[in-house]
N, C-alpha and C positions, 0 to 999 in steps of 0.2 A: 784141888788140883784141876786146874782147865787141860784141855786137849785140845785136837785139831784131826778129829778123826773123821767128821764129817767130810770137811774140804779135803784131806786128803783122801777120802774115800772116795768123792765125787771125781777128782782127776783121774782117778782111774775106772770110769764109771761102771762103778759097782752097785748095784742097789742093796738094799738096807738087808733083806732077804739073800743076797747071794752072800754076802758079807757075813753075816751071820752066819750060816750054812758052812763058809772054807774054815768060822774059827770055833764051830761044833757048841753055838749057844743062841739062843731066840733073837730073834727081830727086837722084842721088846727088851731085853738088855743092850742090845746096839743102839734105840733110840734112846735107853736111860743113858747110857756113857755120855753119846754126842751132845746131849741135854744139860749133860756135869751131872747127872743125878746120882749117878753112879761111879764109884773109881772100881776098874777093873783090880781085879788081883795082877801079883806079879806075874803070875805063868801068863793070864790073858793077856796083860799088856804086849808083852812080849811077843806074843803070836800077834797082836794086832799089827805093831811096829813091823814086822818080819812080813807081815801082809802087803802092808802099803811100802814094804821097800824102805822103812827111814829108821833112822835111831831113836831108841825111845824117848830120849832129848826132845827128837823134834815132834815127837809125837803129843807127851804127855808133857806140860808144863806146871813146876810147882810155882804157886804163886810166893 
């Protein structure tokens, strides 16, 4: 599963740290997601998408 949580997280300039911090998990899990290294669970996703304001759709892309 690709994402787009990086660039949407940068339009709302957030850093890697603050981002982390509103969705209660390490810096180092925010840069595995934006990396693809990682697929969030459903709750986090959720909270990510609800963060940056988009549908999970736009958020999380299944390939």
């Amino acid at each position: 599963m690709k994402n787009r949580v990086r660039e949407l997280r940068k339009q709302l300039n957030l850093t890697q740290e603050e981002f982390a911090k509103s969705l209660g998990v390490t810096r180092q899990t925010v840069i595995a997601i934006e990396n693809n290294k990682h697929n969030p669970t459903l709750v986090l996703a959720i909270k990510i998408a609800r963060l940056l304001n988009k549908p999970v759709e736009m958020v999380f892309i299944l390939e």
